[in-house]
ChimeraX commands (.cxc) that place a marker at each C-alpha (Angstrom):
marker #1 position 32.23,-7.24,-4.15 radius 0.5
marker #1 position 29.38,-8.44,-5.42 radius 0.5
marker #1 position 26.96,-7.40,-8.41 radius 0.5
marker #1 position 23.90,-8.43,-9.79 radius 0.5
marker #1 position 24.15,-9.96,-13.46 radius 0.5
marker #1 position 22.02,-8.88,-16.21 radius 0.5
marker #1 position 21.00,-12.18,-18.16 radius 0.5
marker #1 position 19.17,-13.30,-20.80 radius 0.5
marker #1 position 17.72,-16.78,-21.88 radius 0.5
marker #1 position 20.71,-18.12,-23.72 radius 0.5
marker #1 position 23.08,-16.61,-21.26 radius 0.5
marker #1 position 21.34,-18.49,-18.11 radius 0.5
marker #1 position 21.80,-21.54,-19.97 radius 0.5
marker #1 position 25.30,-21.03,-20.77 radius 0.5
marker #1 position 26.09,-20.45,-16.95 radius 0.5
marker #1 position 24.20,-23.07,-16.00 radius 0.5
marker #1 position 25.74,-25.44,-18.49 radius 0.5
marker #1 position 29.74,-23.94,-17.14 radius 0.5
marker #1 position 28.56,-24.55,-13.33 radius 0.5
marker #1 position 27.89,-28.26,-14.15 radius 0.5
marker #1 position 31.31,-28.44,-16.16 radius 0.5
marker #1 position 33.02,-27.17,-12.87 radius 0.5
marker #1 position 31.46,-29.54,-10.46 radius 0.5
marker #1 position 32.07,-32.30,-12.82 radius 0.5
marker #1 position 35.62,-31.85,-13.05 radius 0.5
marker #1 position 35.24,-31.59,-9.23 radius 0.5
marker #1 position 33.69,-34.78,-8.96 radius 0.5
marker #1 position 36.19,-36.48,-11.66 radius 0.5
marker #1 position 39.44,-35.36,-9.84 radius 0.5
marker #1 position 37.83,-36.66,-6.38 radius 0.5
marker #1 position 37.32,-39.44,-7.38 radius 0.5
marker #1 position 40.63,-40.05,-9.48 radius 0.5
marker #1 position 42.19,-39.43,-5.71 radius 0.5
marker #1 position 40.32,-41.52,-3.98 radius 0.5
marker #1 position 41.02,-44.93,-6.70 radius 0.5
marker #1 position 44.18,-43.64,-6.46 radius 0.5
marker #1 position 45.74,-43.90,-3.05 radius 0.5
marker #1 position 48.47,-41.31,-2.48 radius 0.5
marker #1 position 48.31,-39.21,-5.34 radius 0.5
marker #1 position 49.76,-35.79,-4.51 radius 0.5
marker #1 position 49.10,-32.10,-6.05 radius 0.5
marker #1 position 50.90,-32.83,-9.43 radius 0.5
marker #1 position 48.80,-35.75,-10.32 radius 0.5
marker #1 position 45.80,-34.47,-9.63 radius 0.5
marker #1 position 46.63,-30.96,-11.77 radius 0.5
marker #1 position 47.49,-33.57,-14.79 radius 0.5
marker #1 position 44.24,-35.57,-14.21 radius 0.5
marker #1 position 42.75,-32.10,-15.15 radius 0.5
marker #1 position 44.66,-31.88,-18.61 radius 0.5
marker #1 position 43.86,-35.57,-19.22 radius 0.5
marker #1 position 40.05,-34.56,-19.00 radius 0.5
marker #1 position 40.19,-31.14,-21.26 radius 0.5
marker #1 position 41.54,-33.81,-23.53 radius 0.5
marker #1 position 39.09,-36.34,-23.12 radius 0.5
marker #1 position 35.85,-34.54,-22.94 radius 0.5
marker #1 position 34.87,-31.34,-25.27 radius 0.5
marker #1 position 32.54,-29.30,-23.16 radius 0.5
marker #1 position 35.35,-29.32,-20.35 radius 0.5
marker #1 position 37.97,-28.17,-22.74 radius 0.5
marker #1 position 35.09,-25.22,-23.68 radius 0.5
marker #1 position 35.55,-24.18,-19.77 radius 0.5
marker #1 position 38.35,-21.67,-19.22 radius 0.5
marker #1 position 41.23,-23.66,-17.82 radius 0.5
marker #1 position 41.86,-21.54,-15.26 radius 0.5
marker #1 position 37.77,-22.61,-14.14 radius 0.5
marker #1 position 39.15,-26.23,-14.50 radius 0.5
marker #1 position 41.97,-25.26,-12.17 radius 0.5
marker #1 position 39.90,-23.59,-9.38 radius 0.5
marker #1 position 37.86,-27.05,-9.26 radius 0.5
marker #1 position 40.96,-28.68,-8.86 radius 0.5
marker #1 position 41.75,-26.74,-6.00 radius 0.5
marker #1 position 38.55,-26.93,-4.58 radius 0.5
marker #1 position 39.83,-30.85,-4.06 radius 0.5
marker #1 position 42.83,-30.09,-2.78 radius 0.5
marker #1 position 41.02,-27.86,-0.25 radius 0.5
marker #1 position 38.89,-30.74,1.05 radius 0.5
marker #1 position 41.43,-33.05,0.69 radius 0.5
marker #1 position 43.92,-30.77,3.05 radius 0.5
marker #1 position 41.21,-30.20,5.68 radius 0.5
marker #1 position 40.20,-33.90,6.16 radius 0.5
marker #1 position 44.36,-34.63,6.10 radius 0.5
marker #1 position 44.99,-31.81,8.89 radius 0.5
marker #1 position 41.96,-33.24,10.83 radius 0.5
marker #1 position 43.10,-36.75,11.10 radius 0.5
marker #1 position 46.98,-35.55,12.34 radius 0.5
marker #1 position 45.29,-33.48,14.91 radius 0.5
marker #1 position 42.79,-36.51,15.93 radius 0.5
marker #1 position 40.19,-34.60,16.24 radius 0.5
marker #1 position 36.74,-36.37,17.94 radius 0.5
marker #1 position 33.65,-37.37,15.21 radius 0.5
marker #1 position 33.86,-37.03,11.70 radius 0.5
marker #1 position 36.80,-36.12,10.53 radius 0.5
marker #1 position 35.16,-34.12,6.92 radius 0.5
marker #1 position 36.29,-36.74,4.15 radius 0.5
marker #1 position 35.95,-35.29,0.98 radius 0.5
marker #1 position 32.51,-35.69,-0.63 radius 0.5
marker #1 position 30.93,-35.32,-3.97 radius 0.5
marker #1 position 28.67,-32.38,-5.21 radius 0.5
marker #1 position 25.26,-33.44,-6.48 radius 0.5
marker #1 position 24.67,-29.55,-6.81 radius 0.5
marker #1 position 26.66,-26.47,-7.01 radius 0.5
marker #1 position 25.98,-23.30,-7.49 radius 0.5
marker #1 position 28.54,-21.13,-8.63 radius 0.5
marker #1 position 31.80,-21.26,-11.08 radius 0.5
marker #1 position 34.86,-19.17,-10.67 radius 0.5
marker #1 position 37.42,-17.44,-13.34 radius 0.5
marker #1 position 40.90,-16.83,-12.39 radius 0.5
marker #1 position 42.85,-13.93,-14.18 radius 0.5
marker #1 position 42.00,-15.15,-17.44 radius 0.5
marker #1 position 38.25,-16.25,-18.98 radius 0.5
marker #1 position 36.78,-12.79,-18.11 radius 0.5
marker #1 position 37.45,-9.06,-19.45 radius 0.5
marker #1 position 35.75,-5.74,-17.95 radius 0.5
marker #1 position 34.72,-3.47,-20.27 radius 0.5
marker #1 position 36.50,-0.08,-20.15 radius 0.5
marker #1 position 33.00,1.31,-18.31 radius 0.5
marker #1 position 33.21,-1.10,-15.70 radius 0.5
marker #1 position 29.69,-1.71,-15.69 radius 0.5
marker #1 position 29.29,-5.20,-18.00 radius 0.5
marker #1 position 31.98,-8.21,-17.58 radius 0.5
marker #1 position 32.68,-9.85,-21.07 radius 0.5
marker #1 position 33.97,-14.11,-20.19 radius 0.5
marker #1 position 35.54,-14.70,-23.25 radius 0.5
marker #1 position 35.86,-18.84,-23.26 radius 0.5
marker #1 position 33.52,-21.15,-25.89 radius 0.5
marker #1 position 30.79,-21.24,-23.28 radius 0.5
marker #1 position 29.14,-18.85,-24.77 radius 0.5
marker #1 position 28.38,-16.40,-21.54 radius 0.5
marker #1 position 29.49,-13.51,-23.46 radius 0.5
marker #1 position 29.02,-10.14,-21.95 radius 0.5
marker #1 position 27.07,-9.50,-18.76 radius 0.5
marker #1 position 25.60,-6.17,-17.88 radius 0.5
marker #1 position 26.20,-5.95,-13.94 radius 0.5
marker #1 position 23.81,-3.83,-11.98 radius 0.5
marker #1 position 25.26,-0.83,-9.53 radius 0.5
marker #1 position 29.21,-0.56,-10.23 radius 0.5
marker #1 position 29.82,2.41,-8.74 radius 0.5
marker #1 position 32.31,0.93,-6.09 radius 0.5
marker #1 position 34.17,-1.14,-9.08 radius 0.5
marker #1 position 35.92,2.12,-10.34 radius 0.5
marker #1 position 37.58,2.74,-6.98 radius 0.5
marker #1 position 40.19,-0.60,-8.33 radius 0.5
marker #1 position 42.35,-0.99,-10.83 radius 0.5
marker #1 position 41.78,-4.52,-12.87 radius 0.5
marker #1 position 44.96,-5.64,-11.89 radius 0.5
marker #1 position 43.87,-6.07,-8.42 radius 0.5
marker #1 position 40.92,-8.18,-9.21 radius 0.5
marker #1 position 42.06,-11.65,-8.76 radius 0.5
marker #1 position 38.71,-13.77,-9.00 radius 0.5
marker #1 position 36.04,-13.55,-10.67 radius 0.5
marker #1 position 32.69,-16.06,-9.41 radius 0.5
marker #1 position 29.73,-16.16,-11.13 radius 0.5
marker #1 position 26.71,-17.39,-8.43 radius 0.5
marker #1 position 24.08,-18.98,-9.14 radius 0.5
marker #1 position 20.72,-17.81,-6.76 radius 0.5
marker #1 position 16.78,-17.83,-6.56 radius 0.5
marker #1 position 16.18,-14.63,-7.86 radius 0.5
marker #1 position 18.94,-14.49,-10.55 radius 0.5
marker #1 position 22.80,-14.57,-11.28 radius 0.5
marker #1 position 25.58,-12.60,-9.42 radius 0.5
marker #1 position 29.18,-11.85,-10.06 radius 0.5
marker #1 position 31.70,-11.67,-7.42 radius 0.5
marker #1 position 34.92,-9.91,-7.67 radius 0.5
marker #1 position 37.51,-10.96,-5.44 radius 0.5
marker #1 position 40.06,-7.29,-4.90 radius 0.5
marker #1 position 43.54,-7.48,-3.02 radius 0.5
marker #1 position 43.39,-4.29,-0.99 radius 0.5
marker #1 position 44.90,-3.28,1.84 radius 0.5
marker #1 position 41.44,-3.49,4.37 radius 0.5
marker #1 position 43.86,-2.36,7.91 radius 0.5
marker #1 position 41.94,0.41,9.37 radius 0.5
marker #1 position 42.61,2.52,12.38 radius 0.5
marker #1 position 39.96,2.24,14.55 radius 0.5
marker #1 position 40.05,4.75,17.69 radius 0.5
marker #1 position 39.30,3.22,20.97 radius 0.5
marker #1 position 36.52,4.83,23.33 radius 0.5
marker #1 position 37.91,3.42,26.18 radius 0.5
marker #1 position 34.43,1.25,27.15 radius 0.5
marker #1 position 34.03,-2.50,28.04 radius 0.5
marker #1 position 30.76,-3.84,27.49 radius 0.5
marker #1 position 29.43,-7.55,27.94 radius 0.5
marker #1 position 26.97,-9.28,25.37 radius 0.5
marker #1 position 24.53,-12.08,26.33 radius 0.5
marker #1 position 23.58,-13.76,23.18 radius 0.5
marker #1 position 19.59,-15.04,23.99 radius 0.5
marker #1 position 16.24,-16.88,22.30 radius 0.5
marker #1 position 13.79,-14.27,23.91 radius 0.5
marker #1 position 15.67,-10.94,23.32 radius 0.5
marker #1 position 18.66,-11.11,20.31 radius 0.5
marker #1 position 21.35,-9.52,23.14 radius 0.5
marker #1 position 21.31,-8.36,26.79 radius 0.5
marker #1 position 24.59,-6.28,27.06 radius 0.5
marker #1 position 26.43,-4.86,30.62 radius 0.5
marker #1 position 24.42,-1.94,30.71 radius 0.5
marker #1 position 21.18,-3.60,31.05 radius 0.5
marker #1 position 20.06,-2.50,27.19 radius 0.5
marker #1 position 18.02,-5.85,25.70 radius 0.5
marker #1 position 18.21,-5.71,22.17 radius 0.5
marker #1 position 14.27,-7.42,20.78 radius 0.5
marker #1 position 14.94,-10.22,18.59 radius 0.5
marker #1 position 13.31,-9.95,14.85 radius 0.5
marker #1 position 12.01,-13.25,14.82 radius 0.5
marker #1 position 12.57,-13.05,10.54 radius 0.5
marker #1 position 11.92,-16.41,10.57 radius 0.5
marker #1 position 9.38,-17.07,12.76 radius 0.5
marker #1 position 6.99,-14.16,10.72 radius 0.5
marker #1 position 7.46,-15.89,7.26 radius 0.5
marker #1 position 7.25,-19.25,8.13 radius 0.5
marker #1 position 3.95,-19.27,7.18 radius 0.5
marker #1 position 4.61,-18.06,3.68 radius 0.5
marker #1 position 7.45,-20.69,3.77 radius 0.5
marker #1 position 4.92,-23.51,4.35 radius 0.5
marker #1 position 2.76,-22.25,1.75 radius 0.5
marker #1 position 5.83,-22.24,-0.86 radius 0.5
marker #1 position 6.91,-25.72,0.45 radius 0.5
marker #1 position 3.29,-27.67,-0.26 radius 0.5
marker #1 position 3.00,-25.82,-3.71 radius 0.5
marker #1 position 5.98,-27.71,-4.34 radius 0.5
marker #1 position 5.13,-30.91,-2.44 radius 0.5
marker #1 position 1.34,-30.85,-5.28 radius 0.5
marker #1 position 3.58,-30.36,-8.13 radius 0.5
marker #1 position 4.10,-33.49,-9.83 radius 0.5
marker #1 position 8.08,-34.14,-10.18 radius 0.5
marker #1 position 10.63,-32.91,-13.51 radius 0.5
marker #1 position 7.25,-30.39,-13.91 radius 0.5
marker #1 position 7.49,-26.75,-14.97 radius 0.5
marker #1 position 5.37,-25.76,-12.40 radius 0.5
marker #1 position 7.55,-27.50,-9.89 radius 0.5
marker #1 position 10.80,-25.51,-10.93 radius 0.5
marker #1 position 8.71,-22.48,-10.55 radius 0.5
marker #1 position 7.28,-23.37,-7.51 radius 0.5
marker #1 position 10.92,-24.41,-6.29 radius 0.5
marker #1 position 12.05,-21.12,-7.52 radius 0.5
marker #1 position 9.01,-19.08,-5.36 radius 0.5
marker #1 position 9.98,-20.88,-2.02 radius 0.5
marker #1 position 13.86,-20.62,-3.07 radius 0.5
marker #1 position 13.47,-16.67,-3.15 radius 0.5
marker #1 position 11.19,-16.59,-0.15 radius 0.5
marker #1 position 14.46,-18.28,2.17 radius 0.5
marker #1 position 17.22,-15.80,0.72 radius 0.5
marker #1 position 14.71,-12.89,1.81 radius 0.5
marker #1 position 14.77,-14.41,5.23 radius 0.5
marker #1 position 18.29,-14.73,5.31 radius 0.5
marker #1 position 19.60,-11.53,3.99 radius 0.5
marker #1 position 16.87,-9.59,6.70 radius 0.5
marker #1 position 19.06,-11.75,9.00 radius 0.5
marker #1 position 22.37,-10.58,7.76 radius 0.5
marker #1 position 21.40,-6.95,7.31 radius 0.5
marker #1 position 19.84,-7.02,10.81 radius 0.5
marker #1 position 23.52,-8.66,12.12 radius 0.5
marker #1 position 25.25,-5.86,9.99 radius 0.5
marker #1 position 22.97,-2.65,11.13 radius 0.5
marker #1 position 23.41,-3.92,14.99 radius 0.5
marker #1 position 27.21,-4.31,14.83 radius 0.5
marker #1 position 27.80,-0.84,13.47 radius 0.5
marker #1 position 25.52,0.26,15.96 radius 0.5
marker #1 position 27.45,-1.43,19.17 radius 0.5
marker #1 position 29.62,0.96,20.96 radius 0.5
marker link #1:1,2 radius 0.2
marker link #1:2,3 radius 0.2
marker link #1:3,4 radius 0.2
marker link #1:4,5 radius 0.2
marker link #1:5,6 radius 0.2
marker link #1:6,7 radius 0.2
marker link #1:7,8 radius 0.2
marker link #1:8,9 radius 0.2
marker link #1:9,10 radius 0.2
marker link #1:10,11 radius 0.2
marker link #1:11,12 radius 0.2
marker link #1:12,13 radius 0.2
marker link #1:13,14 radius 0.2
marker link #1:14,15 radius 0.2
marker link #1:15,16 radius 0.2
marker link #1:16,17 radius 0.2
marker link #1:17,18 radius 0.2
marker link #1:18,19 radius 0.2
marker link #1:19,20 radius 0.2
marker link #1:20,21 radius 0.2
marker link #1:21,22 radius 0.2
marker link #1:22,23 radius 0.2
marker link #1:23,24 radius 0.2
marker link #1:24,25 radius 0.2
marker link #1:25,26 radius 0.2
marker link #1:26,27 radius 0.2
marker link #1:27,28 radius 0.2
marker link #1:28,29 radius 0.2
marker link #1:29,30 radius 0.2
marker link #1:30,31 radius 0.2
marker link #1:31,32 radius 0.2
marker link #1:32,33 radius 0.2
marker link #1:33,34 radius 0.2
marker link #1:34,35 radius 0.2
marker link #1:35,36 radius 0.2
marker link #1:36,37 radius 0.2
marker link #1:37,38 radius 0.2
marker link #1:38,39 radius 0.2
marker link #1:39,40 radius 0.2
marker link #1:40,41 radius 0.2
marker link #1:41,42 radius 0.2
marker link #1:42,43 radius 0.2
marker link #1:43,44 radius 0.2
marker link #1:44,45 radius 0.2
marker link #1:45,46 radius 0.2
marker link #1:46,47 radius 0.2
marker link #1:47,48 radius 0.2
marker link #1:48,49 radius 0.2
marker link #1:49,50 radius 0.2
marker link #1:50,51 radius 0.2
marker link #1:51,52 radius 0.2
marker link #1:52,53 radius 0.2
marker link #1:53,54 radius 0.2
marker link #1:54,55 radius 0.2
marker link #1:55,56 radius 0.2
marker link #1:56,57 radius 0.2
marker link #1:57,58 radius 0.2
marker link #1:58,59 radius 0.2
marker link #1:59,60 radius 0.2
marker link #1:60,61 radius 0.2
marker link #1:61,62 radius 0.2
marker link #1:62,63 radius 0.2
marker link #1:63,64 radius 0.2
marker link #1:64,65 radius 0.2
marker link #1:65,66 radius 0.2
marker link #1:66,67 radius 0.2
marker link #1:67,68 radius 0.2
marker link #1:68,69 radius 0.2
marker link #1:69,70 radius 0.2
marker link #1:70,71 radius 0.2
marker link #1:71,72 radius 0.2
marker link #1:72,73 radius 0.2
marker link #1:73,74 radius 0.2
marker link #1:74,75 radius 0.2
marker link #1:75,76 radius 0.2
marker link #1:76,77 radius 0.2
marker link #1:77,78 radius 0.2
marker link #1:78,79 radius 0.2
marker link #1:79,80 radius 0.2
marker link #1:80,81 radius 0.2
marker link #1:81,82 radius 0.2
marker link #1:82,83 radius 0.2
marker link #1:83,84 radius 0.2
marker link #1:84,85 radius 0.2
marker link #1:85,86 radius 0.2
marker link #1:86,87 radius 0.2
marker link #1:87,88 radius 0.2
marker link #1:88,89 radius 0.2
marker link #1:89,90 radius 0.2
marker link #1:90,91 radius 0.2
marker link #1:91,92 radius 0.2
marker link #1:92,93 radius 0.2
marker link #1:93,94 radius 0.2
marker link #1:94,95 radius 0.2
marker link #1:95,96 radius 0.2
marker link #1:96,97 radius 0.2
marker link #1:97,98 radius 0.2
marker link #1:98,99 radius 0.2
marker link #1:99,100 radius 0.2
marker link #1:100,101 radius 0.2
marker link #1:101,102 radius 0.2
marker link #1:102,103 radius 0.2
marker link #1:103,104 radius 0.2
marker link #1:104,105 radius 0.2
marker link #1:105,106 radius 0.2
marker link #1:106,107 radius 0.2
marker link #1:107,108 radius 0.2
marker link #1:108,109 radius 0.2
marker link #1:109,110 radius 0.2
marker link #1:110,111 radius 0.2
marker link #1:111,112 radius 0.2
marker link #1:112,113 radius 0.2
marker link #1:113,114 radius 0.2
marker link #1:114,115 radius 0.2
marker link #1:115,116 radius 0.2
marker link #1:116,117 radius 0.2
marker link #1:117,118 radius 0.2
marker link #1:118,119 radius 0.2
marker link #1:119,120 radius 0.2
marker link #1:120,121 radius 0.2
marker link #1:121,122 radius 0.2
marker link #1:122,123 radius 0.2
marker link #1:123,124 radius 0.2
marker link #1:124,125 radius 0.2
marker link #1:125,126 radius 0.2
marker link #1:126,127 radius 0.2
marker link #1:127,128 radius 0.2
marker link #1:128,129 radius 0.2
marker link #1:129,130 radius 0.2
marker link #1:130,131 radius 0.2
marker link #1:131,132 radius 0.2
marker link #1:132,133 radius 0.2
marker link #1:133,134 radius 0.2
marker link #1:134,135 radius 0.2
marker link #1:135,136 radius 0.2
marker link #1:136,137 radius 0.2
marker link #1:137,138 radius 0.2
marker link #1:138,139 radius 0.2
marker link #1:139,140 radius 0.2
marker link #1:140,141 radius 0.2
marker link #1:141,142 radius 0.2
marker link #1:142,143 radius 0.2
marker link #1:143,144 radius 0.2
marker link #1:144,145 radius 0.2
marker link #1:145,146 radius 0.2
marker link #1:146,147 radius 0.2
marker link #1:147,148 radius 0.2
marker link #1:148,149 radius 0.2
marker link #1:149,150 radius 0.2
marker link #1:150,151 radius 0.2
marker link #1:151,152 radius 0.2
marker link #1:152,153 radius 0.2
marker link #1:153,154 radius 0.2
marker link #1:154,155 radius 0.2
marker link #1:155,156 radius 0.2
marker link #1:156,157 radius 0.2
marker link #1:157,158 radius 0.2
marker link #1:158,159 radius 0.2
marker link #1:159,160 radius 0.2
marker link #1:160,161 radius 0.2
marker link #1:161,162 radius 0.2
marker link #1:162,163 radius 0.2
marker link #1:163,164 radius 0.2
marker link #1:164,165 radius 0.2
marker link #1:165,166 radius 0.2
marker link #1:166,167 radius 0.2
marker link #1:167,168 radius 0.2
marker link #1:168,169 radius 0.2
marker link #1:169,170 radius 0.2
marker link #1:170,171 radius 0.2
marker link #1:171,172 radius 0.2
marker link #1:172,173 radius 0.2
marker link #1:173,174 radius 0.2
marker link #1:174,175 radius 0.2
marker link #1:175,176 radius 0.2
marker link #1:176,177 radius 0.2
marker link #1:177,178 radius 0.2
marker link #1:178,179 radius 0.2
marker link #1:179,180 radius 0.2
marker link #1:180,181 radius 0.2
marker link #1:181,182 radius 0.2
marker link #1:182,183 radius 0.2
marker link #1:183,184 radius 0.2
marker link #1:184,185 radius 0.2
marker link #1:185,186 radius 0.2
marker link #1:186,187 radius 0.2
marker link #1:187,188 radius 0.2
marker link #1:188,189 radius 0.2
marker link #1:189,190 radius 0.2
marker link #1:190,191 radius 0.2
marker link #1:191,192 radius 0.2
marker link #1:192,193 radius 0.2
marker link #1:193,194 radius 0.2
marker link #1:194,195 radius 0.2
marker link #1:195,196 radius 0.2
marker link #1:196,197 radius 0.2
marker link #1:197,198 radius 0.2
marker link #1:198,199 radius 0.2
marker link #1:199,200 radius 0.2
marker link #1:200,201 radius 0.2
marker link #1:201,202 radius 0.2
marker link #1:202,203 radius 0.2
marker link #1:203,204 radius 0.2
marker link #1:204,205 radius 0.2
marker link #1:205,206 radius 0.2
marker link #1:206,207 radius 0.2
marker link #1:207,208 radius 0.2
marker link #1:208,209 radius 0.2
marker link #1:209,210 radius 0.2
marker link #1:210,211 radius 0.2
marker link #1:211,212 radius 0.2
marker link #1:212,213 radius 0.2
marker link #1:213,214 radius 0.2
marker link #1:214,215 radius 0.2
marker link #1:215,216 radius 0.2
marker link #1:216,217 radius 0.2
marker link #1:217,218 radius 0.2
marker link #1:218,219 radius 0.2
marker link #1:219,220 radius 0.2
marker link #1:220,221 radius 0.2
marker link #1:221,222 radius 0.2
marker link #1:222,223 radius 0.2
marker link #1:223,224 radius 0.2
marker link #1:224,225 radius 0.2
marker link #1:225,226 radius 0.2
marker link #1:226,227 radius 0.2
marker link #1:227,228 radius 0.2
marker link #1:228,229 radius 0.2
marker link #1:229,230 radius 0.2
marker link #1:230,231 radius 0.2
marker link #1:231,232 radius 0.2
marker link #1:232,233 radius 0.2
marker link #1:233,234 radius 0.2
marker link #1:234,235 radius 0.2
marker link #1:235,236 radius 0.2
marker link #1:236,237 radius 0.2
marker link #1:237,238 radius 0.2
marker link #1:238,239 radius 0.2
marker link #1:239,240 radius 0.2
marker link #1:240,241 radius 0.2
marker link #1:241,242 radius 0.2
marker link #1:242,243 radius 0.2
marker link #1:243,244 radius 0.2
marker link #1:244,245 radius 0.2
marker link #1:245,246 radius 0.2
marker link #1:246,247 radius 0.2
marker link #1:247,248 radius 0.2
marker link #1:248,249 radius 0.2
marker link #1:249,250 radius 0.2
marker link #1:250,251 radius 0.2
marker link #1:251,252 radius 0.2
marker link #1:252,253 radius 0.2
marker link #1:253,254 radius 0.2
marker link #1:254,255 radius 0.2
marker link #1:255,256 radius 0.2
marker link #1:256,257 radius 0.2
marker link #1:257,258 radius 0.2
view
């Protein structure tokens, strides 16, 4: 679930400031594994002690935060480890570093909801501090036991909390007893069985001229500028409103299929 955060000045800078911590750990434990040739799981979780140690603003982080970067690396590192035994053809994903990142997650500790469940108070020397999160209604249906992640993201148009919830998401879907074939296409979006062409919204195609615009008022703005953050912001926010017409238009049409 996802909710939009509430922020004020201090509090953007404070999540900006705990998103670079994460990806620097990131970046730090990479490359600890890759001087460091056969290192396993172990080493690497000590290599993230040695650094709260070392450095102050990473021992500010939760440590649970520290610990999701960690795994992060071990993610990447078990993907590119699987792809090699399997010999797959091309790249095979070796890890890389992140020159950007947008988003730092919590585990069960770092973060408190507030009896309401509509604000999320993170609790470690960041300085976050409590974030009012807009529409909670579907956050009371869960207990806060269940809620095993918490991700703060990073966007154009603002900051946005994700809750990750175990639940039990089996449904019993009742069959109608129909087949029908889908022909994915550039012209229409689908052709299926029956003959029904679904038009394609082209969400892309209609603002790409506002896209260009964005894109040179960026390109005139001289570099490290104000004015070019804001203008990298405009076109930023301009692309997720082409993207999430895309998903809703994938969502509406799949509910719709019968």
């Amino acid at each position: 679930m996802e909710f939009k955060a509430v922020t004020n000045k201090a509090q953007k800078l404070a999540i900006d400031e705990a998103i670079r911590t994460s990806r620097f750990v990131r970046n730090k434990v990479l490359r600890y594994w890759m001087d460091n040739k056969g290192v396993g799981k172990k080493e690497l979780y000590r290599y993230n002690t040695d650094l709260r140690a070392e450095f102050k603003f990473v021992e500010d982080l939760n440590s649970h935060a520290c610990q999701a970067s960690v795994e992060n690396v071990e993610r990447a590192i078990h993907s590119f480890s699987d792809n090699c035994k399997k010999k797959i053809p091309g790249k095979k994903g070796y890890p890389r570093f992140k020159k950007s990142s947008r988003s730092v997650e919590y585990k069960t500790s770092g973060w408190k909801l507030c009896p309401d469940k509509k604000s999320v108070n993170f609790t470690d020397k960041k300085g976050i501090g409590k974030l009012k999160l807009k529409g909670t209604w579907d956050l009371w249906r869960f207990d806060v036991k269940l809620i095993k992640r918490v991700r703060i993201v990073s966007r154009a148009d603002g900051y946005y909390v994700q809750f990750c919830v175990k639940v039990d998401n089996s449904e019993t879907v009742e069959t109608t007893g129909k087949i029908i074939g889908l022909d994915v296409g550039l012209k229409d979006f689908y052709t299926d069985s029956n003959g029904y062409r679904e038009p394609s919204p082209r969400f892309y195609r209609k603002g790409e001229k506002r896209l260009k615009f964005y894109q040179r008022r960026v390109s005139r703005k001289k570099k490290g500028s104000a004015n070019r953050k804001k203008a990298i912001n405009r076109l930023g926010r301009t692309h997720l409103k082409v993207s999430r017409q895309r998903l809703e238009h994938a969502k509406r049409l799949g509910t719709k299929l019968p």
